[in-house]
C-alpha positions as CSV (number, residue, x, y, z in Angstrom):
1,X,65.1,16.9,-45.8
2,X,66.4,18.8,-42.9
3,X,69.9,17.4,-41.2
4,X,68.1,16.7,-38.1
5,X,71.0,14.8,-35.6
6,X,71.1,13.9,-31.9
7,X,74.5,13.4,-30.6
8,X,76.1,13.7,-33.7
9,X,73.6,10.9,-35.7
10,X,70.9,11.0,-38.1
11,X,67.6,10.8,-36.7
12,X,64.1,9.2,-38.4
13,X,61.9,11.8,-38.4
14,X,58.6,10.9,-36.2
15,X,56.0,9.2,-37.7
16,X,53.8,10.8,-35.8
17,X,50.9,13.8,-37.4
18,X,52.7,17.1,-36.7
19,X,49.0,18.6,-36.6
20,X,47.9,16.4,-33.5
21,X,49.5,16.9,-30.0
22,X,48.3,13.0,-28.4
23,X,47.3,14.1,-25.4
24,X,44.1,12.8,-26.0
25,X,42.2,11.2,-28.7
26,X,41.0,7.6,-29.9
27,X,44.0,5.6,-31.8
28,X,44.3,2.1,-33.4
29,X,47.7,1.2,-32.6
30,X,49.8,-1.9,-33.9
31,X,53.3,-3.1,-32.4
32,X,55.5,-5.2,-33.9
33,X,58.4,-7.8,-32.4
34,X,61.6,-7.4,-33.6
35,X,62.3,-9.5,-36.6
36,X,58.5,-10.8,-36.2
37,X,59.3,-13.8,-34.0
38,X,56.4,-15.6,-32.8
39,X,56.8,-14.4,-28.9
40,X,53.4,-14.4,-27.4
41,X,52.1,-17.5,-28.8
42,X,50.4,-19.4,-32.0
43,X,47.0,-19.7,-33.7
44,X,46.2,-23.1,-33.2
45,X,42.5,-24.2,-34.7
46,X,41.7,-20.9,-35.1
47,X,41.9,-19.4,-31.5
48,X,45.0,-18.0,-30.0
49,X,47.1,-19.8,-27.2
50,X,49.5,-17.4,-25.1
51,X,52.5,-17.7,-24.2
52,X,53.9,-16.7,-20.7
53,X,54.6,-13.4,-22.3
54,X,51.5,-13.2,-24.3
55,X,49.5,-13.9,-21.1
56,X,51.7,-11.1,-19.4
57,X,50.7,-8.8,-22.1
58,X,47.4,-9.6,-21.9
59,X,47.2,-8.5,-18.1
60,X,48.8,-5.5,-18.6
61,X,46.7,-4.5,-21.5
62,X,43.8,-5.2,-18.6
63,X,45.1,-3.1,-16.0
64,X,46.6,-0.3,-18.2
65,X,44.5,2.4,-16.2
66,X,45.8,1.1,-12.9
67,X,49.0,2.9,-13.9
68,X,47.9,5.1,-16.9
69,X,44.5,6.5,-15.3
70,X,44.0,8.9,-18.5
71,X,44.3,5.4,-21.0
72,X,41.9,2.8,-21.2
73,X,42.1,0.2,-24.1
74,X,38.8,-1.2,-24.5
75,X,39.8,-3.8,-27.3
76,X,42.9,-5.6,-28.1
77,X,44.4,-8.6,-29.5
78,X,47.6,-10.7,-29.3
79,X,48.8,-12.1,-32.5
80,X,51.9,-14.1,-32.3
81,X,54.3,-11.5,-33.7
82,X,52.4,-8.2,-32.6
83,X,49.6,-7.0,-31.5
84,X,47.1,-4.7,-32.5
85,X,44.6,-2.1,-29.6
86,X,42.0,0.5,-29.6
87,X,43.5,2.8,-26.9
88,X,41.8,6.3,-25.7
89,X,43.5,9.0,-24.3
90,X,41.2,11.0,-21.6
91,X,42.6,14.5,-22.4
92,X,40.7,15.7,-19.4
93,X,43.1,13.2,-17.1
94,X,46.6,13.8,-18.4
95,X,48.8,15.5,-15.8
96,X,49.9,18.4,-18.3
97,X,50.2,19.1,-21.9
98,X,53.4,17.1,-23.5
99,X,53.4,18.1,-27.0
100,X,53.1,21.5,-29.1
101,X,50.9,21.0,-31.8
102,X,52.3,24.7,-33.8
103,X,55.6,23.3,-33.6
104,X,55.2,19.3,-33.2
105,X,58.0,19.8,-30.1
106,X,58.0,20.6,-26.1
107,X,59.0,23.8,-25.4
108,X,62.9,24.3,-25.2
109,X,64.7,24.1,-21.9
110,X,67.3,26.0,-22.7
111,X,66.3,28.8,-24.7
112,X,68.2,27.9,-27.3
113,X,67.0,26.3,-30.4
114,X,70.4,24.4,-31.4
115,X,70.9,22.2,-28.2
116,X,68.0,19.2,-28.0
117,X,68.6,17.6,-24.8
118,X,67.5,14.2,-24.2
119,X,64.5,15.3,-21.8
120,X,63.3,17.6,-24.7
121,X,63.3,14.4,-26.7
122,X,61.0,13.0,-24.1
123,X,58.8,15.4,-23.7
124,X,58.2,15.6,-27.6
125,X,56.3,12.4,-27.2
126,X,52.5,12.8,-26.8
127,X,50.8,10.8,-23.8
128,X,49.6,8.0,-26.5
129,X,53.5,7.0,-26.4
130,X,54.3,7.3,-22.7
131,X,51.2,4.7,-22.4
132,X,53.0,2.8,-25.6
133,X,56.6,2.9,-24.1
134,X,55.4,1.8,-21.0
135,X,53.6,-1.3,-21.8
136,X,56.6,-1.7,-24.2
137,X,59.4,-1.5,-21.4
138,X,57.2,-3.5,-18.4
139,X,56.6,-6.5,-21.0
140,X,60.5,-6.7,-22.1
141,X,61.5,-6.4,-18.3
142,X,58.7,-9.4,-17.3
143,X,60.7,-11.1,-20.2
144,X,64.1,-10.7,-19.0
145,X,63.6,-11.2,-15.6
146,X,62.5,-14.5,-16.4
147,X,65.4,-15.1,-19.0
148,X,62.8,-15.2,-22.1
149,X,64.0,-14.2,-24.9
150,X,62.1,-11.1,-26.3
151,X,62.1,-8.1,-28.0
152,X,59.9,-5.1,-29.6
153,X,60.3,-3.4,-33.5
154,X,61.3,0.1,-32.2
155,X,58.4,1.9,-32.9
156,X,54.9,1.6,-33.1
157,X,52.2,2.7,-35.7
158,X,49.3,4.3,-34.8
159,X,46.1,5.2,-36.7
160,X,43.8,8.7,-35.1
161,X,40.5,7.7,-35.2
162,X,38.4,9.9,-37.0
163,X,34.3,9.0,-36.4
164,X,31.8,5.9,-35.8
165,X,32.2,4.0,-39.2
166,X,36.6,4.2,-38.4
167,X,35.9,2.8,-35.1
168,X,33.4,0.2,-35.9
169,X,35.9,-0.7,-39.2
170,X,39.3,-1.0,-36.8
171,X,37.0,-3.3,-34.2
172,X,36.1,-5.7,-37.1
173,X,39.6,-5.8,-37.5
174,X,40.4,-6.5,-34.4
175,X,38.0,-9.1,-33.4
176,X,38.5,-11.1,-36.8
177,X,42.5,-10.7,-36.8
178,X,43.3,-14.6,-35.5
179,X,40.7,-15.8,-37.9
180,X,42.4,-14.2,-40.4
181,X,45.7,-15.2,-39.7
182,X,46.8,-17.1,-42.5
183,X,45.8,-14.0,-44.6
184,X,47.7,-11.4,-42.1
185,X,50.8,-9.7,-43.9
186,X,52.5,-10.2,-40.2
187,X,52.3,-14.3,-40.4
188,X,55.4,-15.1,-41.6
């Protein structure tokens, strides 16, 4: 394992596929809360009931392409301790290329290979995690403003679709999550 370090500390290497740039694509994605807490609302008869924050999630997830317009998420759902989408990358939208796929980084800014500055760090992401990060940040800020406790896991997971019989499997996921709940390895 290479001594990758930022400032002096280790760093986990992305999870990411260092063959696929994400700057366009299908992906199943799931994000977690930090320490699984129960933040956007509970299963309750079988259907899920929102919380404030769930129901802010919710709209967001709605109106992603107001402020993403190369994402749409055409299916979602809101468990009470994360949540799980189908979002789609239009790489025909995206303002520009963030990712090298031959060497999984953005090009340097410096010119030299030794100094990672933290916009280089940013620019490593694909657009699948600016859309990610985004929701992500304007959920936790709705939260805060209105002195609700919250918080997110740190990252996310994320699944490339590859064909018809992936995406009909993840949507069958998706639609039956709440009324598989007490089965979910996330209820707890």
């Amino acid at each position: 394992m290479s001594d990758e370090r930022f400032q002096n500390r280790y760093r986990i290497p992305s999870a990411r596929a260092n063959w696929h740039d994400y700057n366009g694509g299908m992906y199943f994605v799931t994000v977690c809360t930090q320490n699984r807490e129960h933040y956007f609302g509970k299963i309750q008869s079988g259907a899920m009931h929102l919380s404030e924050i769930g129901k802010y999630a919710n709209e967001q997830f709605q109106n992603v392409t107001n402020h993403y317009p190369y994402a749409e998420i055409p299916l979602w759902v809101l468990m009470p301790n994360h949540l799980h989408a189908i979002m789609v990358i239009n790489r025909k939208m995206v303002p520009y290329n963030r990712r090298s796929v031959e060497t999984g980084r953005a090009p340097s800014l410096h010119g030299n290979e030794h100094t990672i500055s933290l916009r280089e760090i940013e620019q490593n992401k694909g657009w699948l995690s600016v859309v990610v990060g985004g929701l992500k940040s304007s959920i936790t800020k709705f939260a805060h403003q209105r002195n609700l406790l919250f918080a997110w896991q740190p990252r996310f997971h994320d699944h490339i679709i590859r064909g018809n019989e992936d995406m009909n499997n993840i949507a069958d996921y998706i639609e039956n999550n709440v009324a598989r709940w007490e089965y979910d390895r996330f209820n707890g």
